[in-house]
NUVOSE-803159 format. One record per atom (N, C-alpha, C): residue in one letter; y, z, x. Coordinates in steps of 0.05 Angstrom, whole numbers, padded with zeros to 5 digits, always signed. Atoms other than C-alpha are relative to their C-alpha. Example, Ala and Ser with C-alpha at 12.3 -4.5 7.8 and 13.67 -1.06 7.14 Angstrom:
2
A-00024+00000+00018
A-00090+00156+00246
A+00024+00000+00018
S-00024-00001-00016
S-00021+00143+00273
S+00022+00014-00015
END
This chain:
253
X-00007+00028-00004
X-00103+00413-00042
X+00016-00010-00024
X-00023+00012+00030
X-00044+00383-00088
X-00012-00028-00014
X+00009+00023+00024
X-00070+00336-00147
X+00015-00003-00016
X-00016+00010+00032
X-00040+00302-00198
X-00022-00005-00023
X+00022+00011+00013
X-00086+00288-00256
X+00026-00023-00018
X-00005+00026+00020
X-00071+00219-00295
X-00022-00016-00017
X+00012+00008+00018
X-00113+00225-00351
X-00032-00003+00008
X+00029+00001-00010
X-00172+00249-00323
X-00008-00003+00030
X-00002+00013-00029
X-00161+00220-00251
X+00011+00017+00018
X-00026-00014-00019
X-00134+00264-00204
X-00005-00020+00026
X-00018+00015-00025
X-00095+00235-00147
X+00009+00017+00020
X-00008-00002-00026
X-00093+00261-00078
X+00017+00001+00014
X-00036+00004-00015
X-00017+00271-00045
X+00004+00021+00017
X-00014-00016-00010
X+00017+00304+00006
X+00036-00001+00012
X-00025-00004+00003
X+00091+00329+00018
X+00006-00005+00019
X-00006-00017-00019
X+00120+00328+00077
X+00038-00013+00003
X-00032-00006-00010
X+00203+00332+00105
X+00010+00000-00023
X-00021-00006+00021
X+00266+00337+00065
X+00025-00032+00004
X-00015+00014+00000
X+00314+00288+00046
X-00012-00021-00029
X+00015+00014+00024
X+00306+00224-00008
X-00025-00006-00004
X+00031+00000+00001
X+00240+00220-00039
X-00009-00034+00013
X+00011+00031-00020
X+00199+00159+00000
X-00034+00001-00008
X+00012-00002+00007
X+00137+00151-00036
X-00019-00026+00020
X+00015+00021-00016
X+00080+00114+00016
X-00024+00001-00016
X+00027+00006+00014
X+00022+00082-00004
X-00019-00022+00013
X+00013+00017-00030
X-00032+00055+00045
X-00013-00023-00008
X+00003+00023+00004
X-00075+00000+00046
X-00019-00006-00019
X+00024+00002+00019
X-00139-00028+00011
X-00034+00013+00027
X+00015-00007-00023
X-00202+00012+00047
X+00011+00030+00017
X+00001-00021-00013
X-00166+00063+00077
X+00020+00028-00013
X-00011-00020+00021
X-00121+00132+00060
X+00026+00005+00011
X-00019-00016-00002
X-00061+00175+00074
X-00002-00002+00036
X+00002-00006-00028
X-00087+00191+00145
X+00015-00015+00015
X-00010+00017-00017
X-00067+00130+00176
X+00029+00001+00011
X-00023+00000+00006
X-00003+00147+00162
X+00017+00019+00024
X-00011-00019-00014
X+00005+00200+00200
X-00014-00006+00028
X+00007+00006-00026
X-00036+00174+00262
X+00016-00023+00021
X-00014+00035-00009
X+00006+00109+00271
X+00021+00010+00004
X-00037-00005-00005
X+00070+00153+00276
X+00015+00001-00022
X-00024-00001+00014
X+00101+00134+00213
X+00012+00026-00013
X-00011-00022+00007
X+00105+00206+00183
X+00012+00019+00021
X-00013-00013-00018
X+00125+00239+00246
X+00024-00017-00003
X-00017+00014+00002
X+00178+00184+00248
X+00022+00007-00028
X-00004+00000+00019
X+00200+00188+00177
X+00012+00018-00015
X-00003-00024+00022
X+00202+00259+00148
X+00026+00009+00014
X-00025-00014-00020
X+00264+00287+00193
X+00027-00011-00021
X-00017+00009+00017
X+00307+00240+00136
X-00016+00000-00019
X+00005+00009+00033
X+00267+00223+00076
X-00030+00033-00004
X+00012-00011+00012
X+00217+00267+00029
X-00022-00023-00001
X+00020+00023+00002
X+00149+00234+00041
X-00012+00012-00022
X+00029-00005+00021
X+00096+00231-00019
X-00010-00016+00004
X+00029+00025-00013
X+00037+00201+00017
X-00016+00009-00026
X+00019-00004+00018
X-00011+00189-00041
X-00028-00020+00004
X+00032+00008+00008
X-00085+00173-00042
X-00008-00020-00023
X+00001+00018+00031
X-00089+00110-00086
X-00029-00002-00016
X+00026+00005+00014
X-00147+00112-00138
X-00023-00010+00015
X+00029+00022-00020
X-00220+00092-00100
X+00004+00008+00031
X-00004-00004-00027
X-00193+00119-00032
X+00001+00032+00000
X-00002-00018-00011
X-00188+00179+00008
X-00010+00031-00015
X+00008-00028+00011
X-00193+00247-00033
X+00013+00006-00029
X-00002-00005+00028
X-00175+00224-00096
X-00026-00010-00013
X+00018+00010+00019
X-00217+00203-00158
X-00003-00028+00013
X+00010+00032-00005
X-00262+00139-00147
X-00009-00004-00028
X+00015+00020+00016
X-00283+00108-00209
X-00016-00021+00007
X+00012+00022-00005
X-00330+00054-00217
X+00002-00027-00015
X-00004+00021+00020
X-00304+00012-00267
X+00024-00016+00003
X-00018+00024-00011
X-00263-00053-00251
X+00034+00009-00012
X-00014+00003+00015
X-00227-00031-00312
X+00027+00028+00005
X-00019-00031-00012
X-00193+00037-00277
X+00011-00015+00015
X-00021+00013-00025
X-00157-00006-00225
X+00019-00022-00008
X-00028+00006+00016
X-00110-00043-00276
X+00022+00004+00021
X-00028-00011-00002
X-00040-00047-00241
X+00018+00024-00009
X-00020-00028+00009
X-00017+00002-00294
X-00013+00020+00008
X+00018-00030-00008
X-00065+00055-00268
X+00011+00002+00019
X-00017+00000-00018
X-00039+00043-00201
X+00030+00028-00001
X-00027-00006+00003
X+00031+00053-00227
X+00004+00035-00015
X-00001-00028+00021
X+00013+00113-00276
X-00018+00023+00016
X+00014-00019-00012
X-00023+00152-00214
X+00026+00004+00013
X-00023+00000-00023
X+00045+00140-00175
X+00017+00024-00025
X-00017-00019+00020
X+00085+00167-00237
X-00013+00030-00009
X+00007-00031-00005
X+00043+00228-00243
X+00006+00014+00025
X-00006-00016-00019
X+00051+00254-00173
X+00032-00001-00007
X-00029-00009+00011
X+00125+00243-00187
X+00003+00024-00016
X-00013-00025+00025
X+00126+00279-00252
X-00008+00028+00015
X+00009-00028-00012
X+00089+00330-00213
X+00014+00012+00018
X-00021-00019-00018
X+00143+00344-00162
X+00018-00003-00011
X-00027+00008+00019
X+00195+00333-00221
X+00014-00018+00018
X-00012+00018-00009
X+00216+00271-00183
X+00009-00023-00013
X+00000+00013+00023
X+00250+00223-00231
X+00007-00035+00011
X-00002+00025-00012
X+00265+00165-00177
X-00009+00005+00024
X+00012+00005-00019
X+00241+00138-00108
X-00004-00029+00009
X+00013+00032-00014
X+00231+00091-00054
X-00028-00004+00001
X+00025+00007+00001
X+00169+00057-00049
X-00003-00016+00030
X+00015+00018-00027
X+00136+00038+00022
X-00024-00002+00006
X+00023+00004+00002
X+00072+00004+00012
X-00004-00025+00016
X+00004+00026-00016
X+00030-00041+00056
X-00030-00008-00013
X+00026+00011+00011
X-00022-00091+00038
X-00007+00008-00030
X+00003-00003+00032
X-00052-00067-00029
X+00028+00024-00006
X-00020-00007+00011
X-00004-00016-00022
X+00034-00012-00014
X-00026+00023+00001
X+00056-00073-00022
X-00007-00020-00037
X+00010+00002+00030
X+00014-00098-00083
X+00003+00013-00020
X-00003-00018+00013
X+00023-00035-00117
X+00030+00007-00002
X-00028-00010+00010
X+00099-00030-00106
X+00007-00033-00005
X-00004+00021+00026
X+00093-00102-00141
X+00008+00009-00025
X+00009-00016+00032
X+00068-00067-00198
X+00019+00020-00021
X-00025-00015+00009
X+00123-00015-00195
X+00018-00013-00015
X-00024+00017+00013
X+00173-00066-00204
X-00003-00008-00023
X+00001+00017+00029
X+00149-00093-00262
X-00005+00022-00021
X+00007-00012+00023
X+00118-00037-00298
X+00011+00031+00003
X-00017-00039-00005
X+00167+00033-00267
X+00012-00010+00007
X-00023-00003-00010
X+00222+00009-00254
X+00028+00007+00002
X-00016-00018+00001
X+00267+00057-00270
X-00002+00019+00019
X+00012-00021-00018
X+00222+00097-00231
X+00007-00012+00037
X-00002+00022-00026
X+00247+00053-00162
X+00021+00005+00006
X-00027+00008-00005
X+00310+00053-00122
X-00001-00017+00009
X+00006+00021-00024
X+00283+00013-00062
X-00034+00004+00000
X+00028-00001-00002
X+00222-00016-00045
X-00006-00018+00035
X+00014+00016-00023
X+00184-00036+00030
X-00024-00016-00005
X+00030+00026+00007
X+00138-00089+00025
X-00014-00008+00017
X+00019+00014-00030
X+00089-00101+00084
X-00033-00010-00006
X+00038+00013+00004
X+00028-00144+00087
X+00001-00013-00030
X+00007+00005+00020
X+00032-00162+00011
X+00005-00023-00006
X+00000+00023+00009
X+00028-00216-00031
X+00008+00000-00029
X-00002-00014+00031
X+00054-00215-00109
X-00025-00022-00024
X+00025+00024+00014
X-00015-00271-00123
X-00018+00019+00006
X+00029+00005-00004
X-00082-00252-00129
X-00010-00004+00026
X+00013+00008-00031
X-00122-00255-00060
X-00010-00014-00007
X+00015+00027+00004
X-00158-00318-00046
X-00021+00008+00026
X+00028-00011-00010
X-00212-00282-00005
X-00016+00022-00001
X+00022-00013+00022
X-00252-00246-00056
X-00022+00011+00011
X+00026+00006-00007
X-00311-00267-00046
X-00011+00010+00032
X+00004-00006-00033
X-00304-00257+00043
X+00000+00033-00005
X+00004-00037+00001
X-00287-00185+00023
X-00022+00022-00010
X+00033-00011+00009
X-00341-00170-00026
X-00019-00001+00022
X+00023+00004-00020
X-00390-00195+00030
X-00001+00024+00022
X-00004-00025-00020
X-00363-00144+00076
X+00008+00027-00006
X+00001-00034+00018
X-00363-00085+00030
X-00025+00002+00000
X+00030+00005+00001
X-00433-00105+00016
X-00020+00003+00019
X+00007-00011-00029
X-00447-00103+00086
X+00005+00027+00017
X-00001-00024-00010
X-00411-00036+00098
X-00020+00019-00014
X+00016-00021+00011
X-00450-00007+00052
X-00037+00000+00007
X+00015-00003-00011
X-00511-00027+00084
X-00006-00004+00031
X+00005-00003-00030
X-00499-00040+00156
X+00019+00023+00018
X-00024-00015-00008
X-00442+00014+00165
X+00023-00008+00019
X-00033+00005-00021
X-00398+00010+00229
X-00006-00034+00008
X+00000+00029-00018
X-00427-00060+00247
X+00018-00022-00022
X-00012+00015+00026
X-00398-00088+00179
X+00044-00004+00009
X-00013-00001+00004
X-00334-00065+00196
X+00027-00019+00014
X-00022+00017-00014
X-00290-00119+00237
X-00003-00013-00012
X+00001+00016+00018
X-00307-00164+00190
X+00020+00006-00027
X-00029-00015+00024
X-00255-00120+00138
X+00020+00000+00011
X-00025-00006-00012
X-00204-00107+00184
X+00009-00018+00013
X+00001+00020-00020
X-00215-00159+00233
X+00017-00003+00027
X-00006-00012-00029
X-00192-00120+00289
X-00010+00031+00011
X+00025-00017-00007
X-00226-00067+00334
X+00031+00022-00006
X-00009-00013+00006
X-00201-00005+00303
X-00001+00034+00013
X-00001-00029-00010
X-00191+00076+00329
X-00028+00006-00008
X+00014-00020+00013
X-00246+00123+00320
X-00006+00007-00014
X-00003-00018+00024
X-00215+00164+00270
X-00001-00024-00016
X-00006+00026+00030
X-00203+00097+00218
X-00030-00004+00002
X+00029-00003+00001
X-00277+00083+00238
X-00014+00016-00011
X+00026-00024+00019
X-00310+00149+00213
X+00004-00005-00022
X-00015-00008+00025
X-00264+00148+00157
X-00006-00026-00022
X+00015+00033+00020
X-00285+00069+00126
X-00026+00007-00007
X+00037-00006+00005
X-00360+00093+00130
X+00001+00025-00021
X+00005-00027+00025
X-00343+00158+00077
X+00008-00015-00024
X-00009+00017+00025
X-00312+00101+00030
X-00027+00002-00014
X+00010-00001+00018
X-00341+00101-00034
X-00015-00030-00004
X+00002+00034-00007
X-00365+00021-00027
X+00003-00002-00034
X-00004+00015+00026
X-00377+00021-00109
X+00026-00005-00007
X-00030-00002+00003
X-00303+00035-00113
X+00006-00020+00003
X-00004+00013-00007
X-00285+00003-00075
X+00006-00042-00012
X+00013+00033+00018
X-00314-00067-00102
X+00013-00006-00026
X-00009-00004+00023
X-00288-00044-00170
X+00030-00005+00009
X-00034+00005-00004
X-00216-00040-00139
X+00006-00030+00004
X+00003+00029-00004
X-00224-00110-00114
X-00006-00020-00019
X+00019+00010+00023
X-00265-00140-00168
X+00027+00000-00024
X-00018-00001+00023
X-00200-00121-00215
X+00018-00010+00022
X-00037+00012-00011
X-00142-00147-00167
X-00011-00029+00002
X+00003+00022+00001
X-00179-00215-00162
X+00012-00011-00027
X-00004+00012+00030
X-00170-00225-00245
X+00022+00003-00004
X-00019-00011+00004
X-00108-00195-00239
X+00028-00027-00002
X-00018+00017+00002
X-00045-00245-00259
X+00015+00004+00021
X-00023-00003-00029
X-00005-00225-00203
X+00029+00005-00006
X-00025-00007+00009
X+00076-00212-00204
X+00013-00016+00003
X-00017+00020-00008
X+00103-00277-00188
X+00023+00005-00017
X-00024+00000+00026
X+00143-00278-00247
X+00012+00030+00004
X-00017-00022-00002
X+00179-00214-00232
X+00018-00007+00027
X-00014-00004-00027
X+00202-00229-00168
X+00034-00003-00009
X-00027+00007+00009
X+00276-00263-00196
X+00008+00023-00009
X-00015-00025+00006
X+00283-00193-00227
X+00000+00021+00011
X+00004-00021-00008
X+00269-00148-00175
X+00029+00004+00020
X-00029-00001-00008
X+00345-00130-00165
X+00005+00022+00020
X-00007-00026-00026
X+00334-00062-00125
X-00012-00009+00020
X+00002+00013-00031
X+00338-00065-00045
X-00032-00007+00007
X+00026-00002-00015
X+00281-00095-00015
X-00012-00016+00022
X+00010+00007-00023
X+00251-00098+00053
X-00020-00015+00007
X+00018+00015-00003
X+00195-00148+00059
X-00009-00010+00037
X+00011+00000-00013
X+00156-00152+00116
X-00031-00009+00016
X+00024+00010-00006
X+00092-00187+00157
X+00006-00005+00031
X+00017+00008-00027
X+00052-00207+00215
X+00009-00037+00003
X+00000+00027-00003
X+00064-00282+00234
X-00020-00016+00001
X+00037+00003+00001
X-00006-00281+00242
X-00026+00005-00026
X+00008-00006+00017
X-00019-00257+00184
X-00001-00022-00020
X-00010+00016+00016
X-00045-00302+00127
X+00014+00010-00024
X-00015+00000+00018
X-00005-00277+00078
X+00033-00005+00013
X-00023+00005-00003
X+00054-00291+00123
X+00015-00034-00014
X-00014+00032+00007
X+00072-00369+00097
X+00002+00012-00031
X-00008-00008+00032
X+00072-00336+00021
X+00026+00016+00000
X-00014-00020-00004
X+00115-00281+00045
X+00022-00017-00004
X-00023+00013+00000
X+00169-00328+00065
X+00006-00020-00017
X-00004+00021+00025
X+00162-00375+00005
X+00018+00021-00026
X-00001-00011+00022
X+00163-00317-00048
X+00029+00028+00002
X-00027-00008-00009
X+00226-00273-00016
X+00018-00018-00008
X-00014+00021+00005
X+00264-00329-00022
X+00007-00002-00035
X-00006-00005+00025
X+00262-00317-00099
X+00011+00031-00013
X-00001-00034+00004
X+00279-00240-00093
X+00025+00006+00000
X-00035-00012-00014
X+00357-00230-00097
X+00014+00022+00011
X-00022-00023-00021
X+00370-00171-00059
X-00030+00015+00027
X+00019-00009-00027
X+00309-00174+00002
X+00010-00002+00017
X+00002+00007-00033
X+00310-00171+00074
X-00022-00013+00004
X+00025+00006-00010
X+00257-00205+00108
X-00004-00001+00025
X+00005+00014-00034
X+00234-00202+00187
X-00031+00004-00003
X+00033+00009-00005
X+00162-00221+00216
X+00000+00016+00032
X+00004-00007-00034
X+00131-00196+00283
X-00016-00032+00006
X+00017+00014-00021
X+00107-00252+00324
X-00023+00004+00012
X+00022-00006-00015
X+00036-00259+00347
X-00018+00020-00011
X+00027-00021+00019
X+00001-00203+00295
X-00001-00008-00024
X+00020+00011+00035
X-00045-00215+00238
X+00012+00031-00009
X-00001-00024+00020
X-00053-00167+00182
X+00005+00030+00011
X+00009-00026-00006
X-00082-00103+00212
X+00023+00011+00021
X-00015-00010-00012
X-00042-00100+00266
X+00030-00002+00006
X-00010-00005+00018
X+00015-00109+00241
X+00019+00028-00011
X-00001-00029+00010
X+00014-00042+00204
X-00014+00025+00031
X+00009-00004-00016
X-00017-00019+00269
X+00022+00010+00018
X-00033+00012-00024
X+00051-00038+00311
X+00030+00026-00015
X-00023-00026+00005
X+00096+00025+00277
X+00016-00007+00017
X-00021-00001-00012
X+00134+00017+00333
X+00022-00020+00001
X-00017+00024+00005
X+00159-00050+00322
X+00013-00009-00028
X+00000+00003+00028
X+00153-00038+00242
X+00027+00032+00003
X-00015-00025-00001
X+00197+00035+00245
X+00026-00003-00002
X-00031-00001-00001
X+00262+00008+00270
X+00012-00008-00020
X-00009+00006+00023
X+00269-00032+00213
X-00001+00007-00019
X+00004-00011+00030
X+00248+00005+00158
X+00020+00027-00002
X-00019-00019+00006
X+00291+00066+00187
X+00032-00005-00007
X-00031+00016-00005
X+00358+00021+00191
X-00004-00003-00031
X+00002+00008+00029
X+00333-00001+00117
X+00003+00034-00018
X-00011-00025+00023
X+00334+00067+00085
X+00022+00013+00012
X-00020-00009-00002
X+00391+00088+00121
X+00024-00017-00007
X-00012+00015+00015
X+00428+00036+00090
X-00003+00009-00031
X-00001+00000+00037
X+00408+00043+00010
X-00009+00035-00001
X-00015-00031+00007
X+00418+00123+00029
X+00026+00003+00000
X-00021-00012-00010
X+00483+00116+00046
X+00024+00000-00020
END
């Protein structure tokens, strides 16, 4: 299984197609898998070089338990090891939800390491439902599958089902527990000069931020889907794909 270690941490990744590197990065709660169940890597690899990576607390990388391992720059310095590890010295970034958080992070603290970045689900503030989340970590960890629409807040596959109940819950909490304190990227946005695709649910509450905080980004796109929240959303590949393939076939060309 390919690891990166970052300082103790190894990080979780896999390769797949040929073409410019396209570094994905999933959500908060879940891993790599999704990725490939929703379509987007079948979709995807035929042009770009995917590095799906396992962000810290998830899937089959290192979980720590300390608030203090899920820093933004850890984030950023797990992303830059799998790089260095396929001698990759640039990359797009297509992250949703925490992952979209995380190619915040890029911008500010690798961004040399960036050409383009996708942005889905995210927000560059602090979440303002902490507290609702803790409750329902708290609850996965003792009521298991009944906890879980209360996280996602939509009825989810099977496979995403087994796969929430092997979460680590302390991690977890710890990952969370540090993005609440976390200053956020507002203040970067005005300098985030490389291309970028921004993206949401209309349903989604992070959609009314989305379209406030774009608006300060000088070189975004932005479209919405109509009628989906968060989850699904990232769910909807098919309605999310066209645009993201039109978007890197543009800032490949």
């Amino acid at each position: 299984m390919p690891y990166a270690d970052n300082q103790g941490v190894r990080i979780y990744y896999q390769v797949e197609g040929s073409g410019p590197p396209l570094v994905i990065q999933h959500g908060f709660t879940d891993s790599i898998q999704t990725w490939y169940e929703r379509g987007y890597v079948h979709a995807l690899k035929s042009d770009n070089r995917l590095i799906l990576v396992d962000a810290r607390g998830h899937g089959a990388s290192d979980k720590p338990h300390d608030p203090e391992s899920y820093k933004p720059e850890c984030n950023v310095a797990d992303v830059i090891s799998v790089l260095t590890d396929l001698d990759i010295p640039r990359a797009h970034f297509f992250g949703y939800s925490m992952g979209a958080w995380i190619a915040f992070a890029m911008a500010q603290h690798a961004v040399d390491h960036v050409r383009a970045l996708i942005i889905g689900g995210g927000n560059p503030n602090p979440p303002a439902t902490h507290a609702t989340i803790l409750q329902g970590l708290q609850a996965l960890q003792h009521d298991g599958a009944e906890a879980i629409p209360g996280i996602w807040g939509v009825p989810l596959p099977p496979s995403l089902r087994a796969r929430l109940l092997t979460n680590d819950v302390q991690a977890l909490i710890a990952v969370r527990t540090q993005r609440q304190i976390s200053p956020g990227f507002a203040a970067i946005l005005p300098r985030m000069t490389m291309p970028c695709l921004v993206f949401a649910g209309e349903a989604d509450p992070v959609y009314p931020a989305n379209k406030e905080f774009v608006a300060r980004m000088p070189n975004a796109t932005f479209f919405s889907l109509p009628g989906l929240g968060h989850a699904d959303t990232f769910f909807h590949s098919d309605l999310v794909l066209p645009h993201v393939t039109e978007f890197l076939r543009k800032v490949n060309s």
